[in-house]
N, C-alpha and C positions, 0 to 999 in steps of 0.2 A: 643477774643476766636477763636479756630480755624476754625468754622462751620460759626463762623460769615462776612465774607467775602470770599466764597470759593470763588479761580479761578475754573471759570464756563465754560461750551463749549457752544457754540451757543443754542438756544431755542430751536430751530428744531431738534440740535442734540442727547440734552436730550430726549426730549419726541420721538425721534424713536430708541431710546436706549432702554425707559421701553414700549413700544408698542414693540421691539422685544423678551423682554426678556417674555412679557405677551405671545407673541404667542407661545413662546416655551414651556412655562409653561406649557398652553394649550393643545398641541402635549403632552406633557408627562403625563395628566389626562387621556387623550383619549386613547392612545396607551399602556401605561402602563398597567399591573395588580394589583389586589388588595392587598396593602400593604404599604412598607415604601415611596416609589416612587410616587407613587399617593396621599398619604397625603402629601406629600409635596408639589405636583403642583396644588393642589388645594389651600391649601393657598398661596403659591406662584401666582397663578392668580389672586386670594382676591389684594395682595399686589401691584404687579405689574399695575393691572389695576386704583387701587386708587394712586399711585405715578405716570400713565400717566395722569390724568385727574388733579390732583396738578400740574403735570408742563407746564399745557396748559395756567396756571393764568399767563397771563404774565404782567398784568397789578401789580400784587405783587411779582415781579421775583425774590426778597431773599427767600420770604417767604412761596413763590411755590415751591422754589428748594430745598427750607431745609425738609418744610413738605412732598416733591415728596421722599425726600431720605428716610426717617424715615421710612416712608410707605412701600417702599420696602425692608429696612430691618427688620421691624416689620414683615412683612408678608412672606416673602422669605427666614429669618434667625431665629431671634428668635421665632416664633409663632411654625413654625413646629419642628425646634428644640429642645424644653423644652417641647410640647405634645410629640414627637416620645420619649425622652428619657425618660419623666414622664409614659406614657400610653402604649406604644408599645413595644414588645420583640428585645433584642439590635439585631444590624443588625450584618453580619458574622466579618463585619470587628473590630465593637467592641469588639467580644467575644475573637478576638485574641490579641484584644491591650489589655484588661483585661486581661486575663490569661497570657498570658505574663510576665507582674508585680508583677503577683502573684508569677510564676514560679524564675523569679526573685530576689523574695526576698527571698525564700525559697532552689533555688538551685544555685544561682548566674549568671543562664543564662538561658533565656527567649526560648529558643530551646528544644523539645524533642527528645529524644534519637531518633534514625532508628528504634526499635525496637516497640516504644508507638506509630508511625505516622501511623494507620489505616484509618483516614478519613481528607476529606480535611481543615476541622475547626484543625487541629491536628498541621498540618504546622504552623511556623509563616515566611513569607517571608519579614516582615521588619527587617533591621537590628536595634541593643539595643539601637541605640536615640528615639526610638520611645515608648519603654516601658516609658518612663517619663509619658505620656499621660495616662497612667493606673493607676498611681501611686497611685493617694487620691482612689478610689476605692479599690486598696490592703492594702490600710493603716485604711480602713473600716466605708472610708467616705461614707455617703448611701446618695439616692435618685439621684437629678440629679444633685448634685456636685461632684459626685464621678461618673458621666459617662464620659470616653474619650471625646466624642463629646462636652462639654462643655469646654474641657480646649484645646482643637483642632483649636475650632471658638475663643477663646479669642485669643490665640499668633497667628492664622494667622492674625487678625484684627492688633496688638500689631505689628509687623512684617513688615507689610505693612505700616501702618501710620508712621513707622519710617523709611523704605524704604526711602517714599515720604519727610520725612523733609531731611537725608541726601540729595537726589536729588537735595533739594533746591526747590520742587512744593509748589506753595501756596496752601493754603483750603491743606493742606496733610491731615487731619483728613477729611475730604469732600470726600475726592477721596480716600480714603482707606477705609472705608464703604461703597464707591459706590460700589468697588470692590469685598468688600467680598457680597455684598448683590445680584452681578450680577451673572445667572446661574449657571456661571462657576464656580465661588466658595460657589455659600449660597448651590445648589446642592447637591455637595458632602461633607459639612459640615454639611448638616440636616443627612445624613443616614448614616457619619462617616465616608467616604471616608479618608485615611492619607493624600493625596496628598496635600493639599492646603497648609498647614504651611511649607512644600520643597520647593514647588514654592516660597511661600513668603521670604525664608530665598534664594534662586536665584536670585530675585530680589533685594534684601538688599546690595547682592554682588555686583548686576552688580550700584547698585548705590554707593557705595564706591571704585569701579571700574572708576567711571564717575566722582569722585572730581577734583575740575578744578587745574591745576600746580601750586605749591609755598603756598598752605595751610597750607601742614604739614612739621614741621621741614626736613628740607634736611640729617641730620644724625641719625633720625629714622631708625629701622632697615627695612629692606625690601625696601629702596628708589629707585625709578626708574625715566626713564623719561630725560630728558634733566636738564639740571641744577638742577639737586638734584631730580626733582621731589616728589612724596609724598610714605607713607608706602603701602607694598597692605596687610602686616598680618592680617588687619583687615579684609580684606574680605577672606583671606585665610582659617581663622579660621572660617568665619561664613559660605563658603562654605564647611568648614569642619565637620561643626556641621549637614549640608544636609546630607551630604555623609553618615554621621554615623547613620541616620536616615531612608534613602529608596536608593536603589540603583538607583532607576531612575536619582538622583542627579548625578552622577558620568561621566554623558558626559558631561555637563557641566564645567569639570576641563581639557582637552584636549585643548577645545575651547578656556574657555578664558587664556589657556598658550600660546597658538598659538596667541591669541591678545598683550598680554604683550609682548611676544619674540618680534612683531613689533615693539611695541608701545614705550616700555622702556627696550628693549635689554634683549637678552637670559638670564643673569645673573638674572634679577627679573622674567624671565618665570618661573626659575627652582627654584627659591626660595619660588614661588606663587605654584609652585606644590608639592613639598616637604612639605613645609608649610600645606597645604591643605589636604594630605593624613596622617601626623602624627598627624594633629589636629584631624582627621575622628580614627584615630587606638586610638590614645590616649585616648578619649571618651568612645570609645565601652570598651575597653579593663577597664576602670575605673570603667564603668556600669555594663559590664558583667564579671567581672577577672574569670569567670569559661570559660567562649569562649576561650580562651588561650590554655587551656588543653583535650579540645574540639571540632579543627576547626571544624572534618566533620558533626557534626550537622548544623555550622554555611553552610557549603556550601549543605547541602540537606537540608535547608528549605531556602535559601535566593537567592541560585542559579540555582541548580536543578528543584525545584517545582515552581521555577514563570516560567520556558523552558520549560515546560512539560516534563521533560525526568524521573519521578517518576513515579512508579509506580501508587500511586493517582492522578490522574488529576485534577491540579487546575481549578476551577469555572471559569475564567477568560476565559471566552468562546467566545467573541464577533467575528460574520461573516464577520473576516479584511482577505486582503490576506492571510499572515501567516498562522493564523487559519484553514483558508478552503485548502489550501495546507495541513496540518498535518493532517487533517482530512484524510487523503486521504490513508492512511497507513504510514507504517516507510518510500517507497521513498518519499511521500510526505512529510514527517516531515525533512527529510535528505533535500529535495529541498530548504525546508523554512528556517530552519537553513543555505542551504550556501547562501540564497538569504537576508538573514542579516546579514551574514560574509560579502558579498559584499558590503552592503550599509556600512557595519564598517568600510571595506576598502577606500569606497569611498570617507568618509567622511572625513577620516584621507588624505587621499592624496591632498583632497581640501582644508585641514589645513597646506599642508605642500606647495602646488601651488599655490595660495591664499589665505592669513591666513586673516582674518577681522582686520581692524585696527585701531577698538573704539569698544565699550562695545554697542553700537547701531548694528552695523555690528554683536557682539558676539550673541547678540540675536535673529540676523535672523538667523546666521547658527545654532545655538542650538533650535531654531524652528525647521530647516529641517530636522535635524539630528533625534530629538526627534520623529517627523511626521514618518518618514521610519522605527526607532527603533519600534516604536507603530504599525505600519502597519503589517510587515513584523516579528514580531513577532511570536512564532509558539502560546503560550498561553497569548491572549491579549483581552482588554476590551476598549469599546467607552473611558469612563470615564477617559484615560489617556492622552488621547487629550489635556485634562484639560492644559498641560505644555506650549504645543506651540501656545495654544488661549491665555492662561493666559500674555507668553513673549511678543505674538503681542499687546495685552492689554494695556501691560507696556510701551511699546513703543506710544500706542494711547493716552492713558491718561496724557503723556508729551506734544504732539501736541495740545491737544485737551484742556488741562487746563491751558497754559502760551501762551501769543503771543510771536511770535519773537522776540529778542532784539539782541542790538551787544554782543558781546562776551566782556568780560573783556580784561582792556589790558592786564595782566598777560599773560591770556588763549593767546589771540591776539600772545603774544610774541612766544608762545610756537609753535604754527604753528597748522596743522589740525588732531595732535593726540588727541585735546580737544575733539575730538566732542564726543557729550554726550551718553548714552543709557538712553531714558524714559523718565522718568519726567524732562525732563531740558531744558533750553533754546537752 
């Protein structure tokens, strides 16, 4: 079974993992106000501190780590999850993935007019892969199987653990519940946050990005790489299923074009981007065939109102540069706006001067990229950090869960475009 031998990280490493993620907890009981935030770190702290004291057993080290894991996903995932969605009123972010679906099924696109957008729940700023998530609640499933948040935390879990077996990580079910059960993702999956299942479908990429040379037939379409090398449509289309979901996904597809142009020559860059953006039109347009006839809704809830340039101001308030610049009047809104035209520039130029030249490299620069987009934003929130903690993650939990080995001779042959991103050897 797969829990039944996870590859594990050191003792030490475990238990100052759920010793960090208790203290965080902890900070956000304290700090927080009363509501969806705080019942969750409080169970979350229930959780976390019985999964530290589980993986202290080291005299039972299977059966301290499985029960350390349980624990914190009992208490950091499911526990507050199924009370917030049973007990508590849904949070802003559900009320939009719900209506949405509704909207949806009844007018073919999850957007309201200019006309209807009076307050800020009115917006929807993800784009139509995301209404899927509302779906059984429009179709008049009740209680907590028809909340987003439950079908949210299933495919990111779902997402992740199949990440980890394309990688090739052992324990993949082991370390893909580690994940979703750490901060960064049980977090924003108890009070609805959309990000987690982006991340998780970026990560899926960057590991079918990471398959080692001479796997997949050499006349597959999409082949790159030295001697045939292997398809990338499959990850084209899964970063294109992101894309069609939250725009945050979308720096993501520069990056790893700029990777492949090294890696397996311009011809599969552009075919990994093409690929990628007709997968992402193709969807929406499938989901929503009224967006078609519609764009300027799609771009006054999806582009405008996450900028702040609407005249409602999105909620997405958090004290980052960006922010406190636009706070400042229109020149400071105007300042922060070119001071993330800059970072856009700069980041493109360092794709074009040094492009990353493995899906490991892709991930630090779609870290950086993401960190400055987040920061330097004029309407932004802590909570999207989530992306570039999550990719360094991804990268951690490849070290952290396999020892070193040699490379295969295949890989061997092929020279040092193998090297991996994440879970891999």
């Amino acid at each position: 079974p797969p829990l039944a031998r996870p590859a594990r990280p050191p003792w030490g490493v475990s238990t100052a993992c759920y010793a960090l993620f208790a203290g965080y907890a902890a900070l956000v009981a304290v700090f927080s106000g009363p509501g969806h935030d705080r019942i969750w770190a409080v169970w979350a702290v229930a959780g976390y501190t019985a999964a530290l004291l589980l993986s202290r057993r080291r005299g039972t080290d299977h059966a301290g780590r499985v029960g350390a894991l349980a624990a914190s996903a009992a208490g950091a995932v499911a526990g507050p999850l199924i009370w917030l969605a049973w007990r508590a009123p849904p949070t802003p972010d559900v009320r939009v993935v719900a209506r949405s679906a509704v909207l949806l099924l009844q007018h073919g696109t999850p957007y309201l007019s200019a006309g209807h957008l009076a307050s800020p729940l009115a917006y929807d700023p993800y784009l139509p892969g995301m209404t899927v998530f509302g779906l059984p609640g429009a179709f008049d499933v009740e209680g907590v199987a028809g909340d987003p948040r439950i079908w949210l935390c299933a495919v990111t879990g779902l997402l992740l653990v199949l990440a980890l077996r394309v990688a090739g990580q052992p324990g993949a079910a082991y370390w893909g519940v580690f994940a979703v059960a750490s901060p960064v993702l049980a977090f924003p999956l108890a009070v609805g946050v959309t990000d987690p299942p982006v991340l998780a479908l970026i990560c899926l990429t960057l590991a079918l990005l990471s398959r080692a040379p001479g796997r997949w037939p050499a006349h597959w379409p999409g082949a790159g790489g030295p001697g045939g090398g292997w398809p990338v449509w499959p990850a084209a289309v899964t970063l294109g299923v992101a894309c069609a979901m939250k725009a945050t996904a979308w720096p993501a597809l520069p990056v790893l074009a700029a990777m492949l142009a090294v890696r397996d020559g311009a011809r599969t860059a552009v075919y990994f981007a093409t690929r990628t953006a007709a997968a992402a039109l193709g969807l929406s347009v499938l989901l929503a065939p009224a967006v078609a006839a519609r764009p300027a809704a799609l771009v006054q809830n999806t582009v405008l109102f996450p900028l702040g340039l609407t005249q409602v101001r999105t909620p997405a308030a958090s004290p980052l540069p960006g922010h406190l610049l636009a706070a400042l009047g229109p020149a400071g809104r105007l300042a922060a706006l070119g001071l993330l035209l800059a970072a856009g520039l700069a980041v493109a130029a360092s794709l074009l001067v040094r492009p990353p030249a493995d899906p490991a490299a892709a991930a630090w620069r779609l870290a950086v990229a993401l960190t400055l987009l987040f920061a330097l934003s004029p309407a932004t929130r802590f909570g999207y950090f989530s992306y570039p903690i999550g990719l360094l993650g991804w990268l951690a939990i490849g070290r952290a869960g396999r020892p070193e080995t040699a490379r295969p001779a295949a890989a061997a042959r092929a020279g040092p475009v193998s090297v991996p991103a994440g879970p891999l050897a």
